[in-house]
Structure formats: C-alpha cells, structure tokens
C-alpha positions in Angstrom: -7.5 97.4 126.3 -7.7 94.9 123.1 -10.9 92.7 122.2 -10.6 89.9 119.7 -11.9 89.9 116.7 -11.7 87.2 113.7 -10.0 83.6 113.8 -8.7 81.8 111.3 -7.7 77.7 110.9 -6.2 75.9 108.2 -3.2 73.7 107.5 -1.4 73.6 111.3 -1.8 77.7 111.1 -4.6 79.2 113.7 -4.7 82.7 113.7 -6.5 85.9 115.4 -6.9 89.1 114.7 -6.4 91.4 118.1 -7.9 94.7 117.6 -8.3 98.3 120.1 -11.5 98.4 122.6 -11.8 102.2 121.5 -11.5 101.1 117.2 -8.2 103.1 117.3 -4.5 102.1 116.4 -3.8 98.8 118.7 -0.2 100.7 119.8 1.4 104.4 118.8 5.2 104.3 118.4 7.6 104.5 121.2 10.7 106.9 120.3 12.9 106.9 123.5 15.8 106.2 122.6 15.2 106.8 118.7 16.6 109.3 116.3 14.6 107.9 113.8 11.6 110.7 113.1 8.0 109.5 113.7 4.8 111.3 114.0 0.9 111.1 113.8 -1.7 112.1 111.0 -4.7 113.3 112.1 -7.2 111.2 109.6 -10.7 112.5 108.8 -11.4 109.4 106.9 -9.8 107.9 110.5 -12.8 108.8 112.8 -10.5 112.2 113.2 -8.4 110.2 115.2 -4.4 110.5 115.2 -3.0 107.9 113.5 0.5 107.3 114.4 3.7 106.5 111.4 7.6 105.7 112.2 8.6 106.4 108.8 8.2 110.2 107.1 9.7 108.2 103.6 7.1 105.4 103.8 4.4 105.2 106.0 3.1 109.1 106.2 3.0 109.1 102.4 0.7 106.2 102.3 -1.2 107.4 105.2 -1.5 111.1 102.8 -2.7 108.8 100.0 -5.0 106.7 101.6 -6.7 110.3 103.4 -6.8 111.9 99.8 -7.8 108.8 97.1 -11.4 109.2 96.3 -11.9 105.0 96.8 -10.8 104.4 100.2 -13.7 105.0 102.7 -11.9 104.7 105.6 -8.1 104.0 107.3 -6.8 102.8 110.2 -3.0 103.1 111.0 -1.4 100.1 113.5 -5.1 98.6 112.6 -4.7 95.2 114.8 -2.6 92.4 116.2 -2.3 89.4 114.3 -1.3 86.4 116.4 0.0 83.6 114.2 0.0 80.0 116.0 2.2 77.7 113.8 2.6 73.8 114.8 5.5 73.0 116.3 6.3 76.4 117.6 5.9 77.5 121.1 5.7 81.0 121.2 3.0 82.9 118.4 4.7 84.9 115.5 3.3 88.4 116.4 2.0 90.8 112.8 1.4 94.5 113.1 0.1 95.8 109.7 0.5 99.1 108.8 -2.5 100.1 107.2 -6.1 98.7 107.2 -8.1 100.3 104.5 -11.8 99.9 103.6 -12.0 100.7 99.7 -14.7 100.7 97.1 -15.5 97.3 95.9 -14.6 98.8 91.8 -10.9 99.5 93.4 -9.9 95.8 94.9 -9.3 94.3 91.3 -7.3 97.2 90.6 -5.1 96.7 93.6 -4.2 93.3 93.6 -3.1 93.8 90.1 0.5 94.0 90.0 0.4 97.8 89.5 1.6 100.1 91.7 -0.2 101.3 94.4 -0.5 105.1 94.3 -1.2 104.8 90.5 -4.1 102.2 91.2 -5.9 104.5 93.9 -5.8 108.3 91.9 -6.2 107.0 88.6 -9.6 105.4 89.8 -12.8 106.7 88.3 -16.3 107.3 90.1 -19.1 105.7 88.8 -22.2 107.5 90.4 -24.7 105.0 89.2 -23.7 102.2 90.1 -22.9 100.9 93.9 -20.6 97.8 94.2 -20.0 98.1 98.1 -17.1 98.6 99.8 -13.5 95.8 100.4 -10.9 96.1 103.3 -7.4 95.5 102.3 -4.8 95.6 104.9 -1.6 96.7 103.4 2.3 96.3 104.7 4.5 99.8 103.7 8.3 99.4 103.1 11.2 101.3 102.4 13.6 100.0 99.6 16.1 99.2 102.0 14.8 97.6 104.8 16.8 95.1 106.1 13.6 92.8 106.4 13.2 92.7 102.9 15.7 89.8 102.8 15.2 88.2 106.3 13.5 84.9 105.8 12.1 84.5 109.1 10.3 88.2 108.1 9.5 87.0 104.9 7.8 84.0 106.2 5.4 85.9 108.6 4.3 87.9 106.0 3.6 84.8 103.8 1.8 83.4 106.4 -0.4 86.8 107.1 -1.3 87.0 103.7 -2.7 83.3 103.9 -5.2 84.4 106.5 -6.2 87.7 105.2 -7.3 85.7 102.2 -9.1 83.3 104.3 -10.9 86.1 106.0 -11.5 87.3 103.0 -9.5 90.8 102.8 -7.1 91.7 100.9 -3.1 91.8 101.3 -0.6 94.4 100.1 3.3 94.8 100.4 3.9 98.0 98.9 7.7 99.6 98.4 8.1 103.2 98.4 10.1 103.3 94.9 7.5 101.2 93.4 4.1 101.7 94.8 4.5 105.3 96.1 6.9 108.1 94.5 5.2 106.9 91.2 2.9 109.9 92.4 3.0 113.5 93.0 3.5 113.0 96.3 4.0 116.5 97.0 0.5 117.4 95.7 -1.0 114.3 97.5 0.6 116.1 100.6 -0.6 119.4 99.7 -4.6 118.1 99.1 -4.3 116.2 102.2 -3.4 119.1 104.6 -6.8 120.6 103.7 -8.8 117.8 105.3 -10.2 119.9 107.8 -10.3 123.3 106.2 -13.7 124.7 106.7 -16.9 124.0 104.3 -20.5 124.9 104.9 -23.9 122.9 103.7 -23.5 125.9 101.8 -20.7 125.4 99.9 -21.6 121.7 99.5 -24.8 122.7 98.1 -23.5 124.5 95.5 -20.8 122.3 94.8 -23.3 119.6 94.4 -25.9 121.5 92.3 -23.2 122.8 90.2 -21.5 119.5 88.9 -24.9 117.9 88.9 -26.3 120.4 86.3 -23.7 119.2 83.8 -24.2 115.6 84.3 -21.7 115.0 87.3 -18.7 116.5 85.9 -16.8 119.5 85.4 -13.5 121.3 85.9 -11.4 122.4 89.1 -11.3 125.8 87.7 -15.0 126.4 87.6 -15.7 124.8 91.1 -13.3 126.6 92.6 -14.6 130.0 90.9 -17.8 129.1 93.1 -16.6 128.2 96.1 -15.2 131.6 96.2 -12.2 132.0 94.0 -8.4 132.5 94.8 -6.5 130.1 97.8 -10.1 129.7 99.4 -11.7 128.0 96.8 -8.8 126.1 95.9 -8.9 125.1 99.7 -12.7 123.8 100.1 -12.5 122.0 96.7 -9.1 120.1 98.5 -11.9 119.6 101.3 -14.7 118.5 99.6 -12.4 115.9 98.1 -10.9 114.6 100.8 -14.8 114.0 102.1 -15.5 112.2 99.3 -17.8 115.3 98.2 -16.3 115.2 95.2 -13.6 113.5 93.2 -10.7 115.3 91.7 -8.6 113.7 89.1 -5.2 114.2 90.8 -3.6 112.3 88.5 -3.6 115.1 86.0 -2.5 117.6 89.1 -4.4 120.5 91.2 -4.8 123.2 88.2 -8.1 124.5 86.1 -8.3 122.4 83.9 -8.5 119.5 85.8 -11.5 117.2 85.4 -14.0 116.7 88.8 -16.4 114.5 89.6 -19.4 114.3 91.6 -19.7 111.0 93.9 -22.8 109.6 95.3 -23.6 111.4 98.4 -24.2 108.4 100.1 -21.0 106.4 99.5 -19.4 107.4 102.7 -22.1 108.4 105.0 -21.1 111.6 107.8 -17.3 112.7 105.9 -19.6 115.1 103.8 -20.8 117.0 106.9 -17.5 117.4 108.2 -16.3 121.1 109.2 
C-alpha cells in the first residue's frame, strides 16, 4: 500500500512524491531472471528495517556510509515514488531515488559543494554546543559505467527531479562511485558498519559518556576502547556506539588508537543510543 505525500507545481511540471504506508522502502528488488547480485542492509539508523540494494559496487557502499557517518540521522533505501507530470506528455515519467537521508543541518553546505560525497560525510566534525537541526537530501547512486549516464531521456528525469526536490526544499545528489565513494576506506566503512547491532549496555554508554565528558568531549579510540573492555570487544562497542551516534569517531584518520573521538549531544538522534 502507498499514501501520498508532498506535491509540487511550477513551470508545466506537477509532481508527487508516492511514499510506503508502513515508512519502509516503496519496492525491494526483483531478481528472477537476474545474474546481477542484490541484497538488503539491515539499517539501525533505518528503523532496523532491511533496506534493499541491486548494486554491491554502488548502492551497498553508500548505504554502509550513510549507516556509519556521524551526520546522517536517519536512511531510507527505495525512499518514494516520484511521479513527474510534464505538459504535453501522456503518460508520467516515473523516479525511484536511491537513498533518502535526513542529515545534520552543519552537513547540507558541505554536500552540495562540489566535493565528493564520502569525503564530505566522515570528515565532518561534531559540534556539541551548538544545534542547527536536521536537512533531508535524497541522493541518486551510480556506477561509472552506467549506460544512463549518457541517455538523454535519463538525464532529463533527473533534471527534472532535482527541480522539485529544490522546490520542496531537499536536497539533490548524483553521486558516482569513482568519484563520491572509493575516495574512502571503504573497507573500514564496511568493517564499522557490521557492528551496528553488536551489543552495548546503559552501562557501557555510561561510561563512554562520562569518560569523554571529563576531558571536555574528546579523546582517543585507544582509551575508550581500553574501558569498554579492551581487545576485539571494545573495539566492537566503540564501532556501536558510533554507529548510534553515541559517539563520533574520526574515521577519516582510520579505526586505530590514536584516533581522535568525540562525544555528540545525546539528544541529536533520540532512541539510536538505547539500541542493543
């Protein structure tokens, strides 16, 4: 079952925004008849829900990204339906983003910069004191050779998407893999993000919390992970308490000891933190 959600006029354009009764993906892939491999993720910052990808190159590392980066609050895969009604043409032009992020309003600048994407999201910085809200950007994933990428009909549609997303006041991404994603460790993002739903007690975020906030917010991986019990376990709740948004880890400079941590508000993304 679908429900609509959001139009949009302007310019012989009238558009809407189709999106899941449940708040889930709108479709999961079909494969019958496919060799291609596709899959699902199963998102924490998703409502725990399994969020489906047709690409292994493309889509699940973005999906891995968007679970592990410290500024995005929340991810939907397949988000919604976008039903484009252009003058003079009988039949709508039919949009299925890939992604639909909500991200901290500090990030959005950052992203439509032309930087790329994976860079923009880990190398972003937690600022405890200050709360800017939250954006949603919804974000279109492709592989360097696609054979869309020079289909003008394709092209178009997405031209046209990213008109209304503006209107509605989101934002638009087309990523490429080359570009916006394998700038990153992406095995490390992979790594961190396979620890969503390792284990952590009000215990361990207690001392987490009382830890990093005795040295004014910050610290290093190495310490934390000394007191949430040393060795693979520690390293394993610290991946978890990041992913929750516990905590931020600079993964930019890697997974080691030295790496710098921060503590974020533990009210920026209400109920991830009590997740076991």
């Amino acid at each position: 079952m679908t429900r609509h959600i959001g139009k949009f006029c302007d310019n012989g354009v009238v558009a809407r925004i189709v999106r899941s009764v449940d708040g889930g993906p709108i479709r999961q892939m079909v494969t019958t008849g496919s060799t291609k491999p596709t899959g699902t993720f199963v998102s924490l910052k998703g409502g725990s829900r399994a969020m489906p990808w047709e690409s292994m190159k493309c889509e699940l590392p973005a999906l891995e990204l968007a679970e592990v980066a410290s500024p995005v609050v929340s991810l939907m895969a397949q988000p919604h339906r976008l039903e484009l009604f252009v003058r003079r043409r009988r039949d709508p032009l039919i949009y299925f983003p890939d992604l639909e992020l909500t991200v901290e309003s500090s990030l959005y600048s950052r992203l439509m910069a032309p930087r790329p994407f994976a860079e923009a999201l880990l190398q972003w910085r937690p600022d405890p004191g200050r709360s800017t809200g939250y954006r949603t950007v919804v974000v279109e994933v492709k592989d360097d050779d696609d054979p869309r990428n020079d289909d003008p009909e394709y092209q178009r549609k997405l031209s046209l998407a990213a008109k209304v997303y503006r209107g509605l006041g989101f934002g638009f991404l087309v990523i490429v893999r080359s570009h916006d994603l394998a700038c990153v460790d992406l095995d490390l993002v992979h790594n961190v993000a396979l620890e969503n739903y390792t284990k952590v007690s009000p215990i361990d975020v207690d001392v987490c919390m009382r830890w990093l906030s005795s040295s004014g917010g910050v610290g290093r991986l190495g310490g934390l992970v000394m007191r949430l019990g040393g060795g693979a376990t520690g390293r394993e709740k610290a991946a978890a308490l990041h992913v929750r948004r516990v905590i931020s880890v600079d993964l930019s400079q890697g997974f080691l000891p030295s790496t710098p941590v921060s503590l974020l508000h533990p009210m920026s993304s209400p109920g991830l933190s009590k997740a076991a």
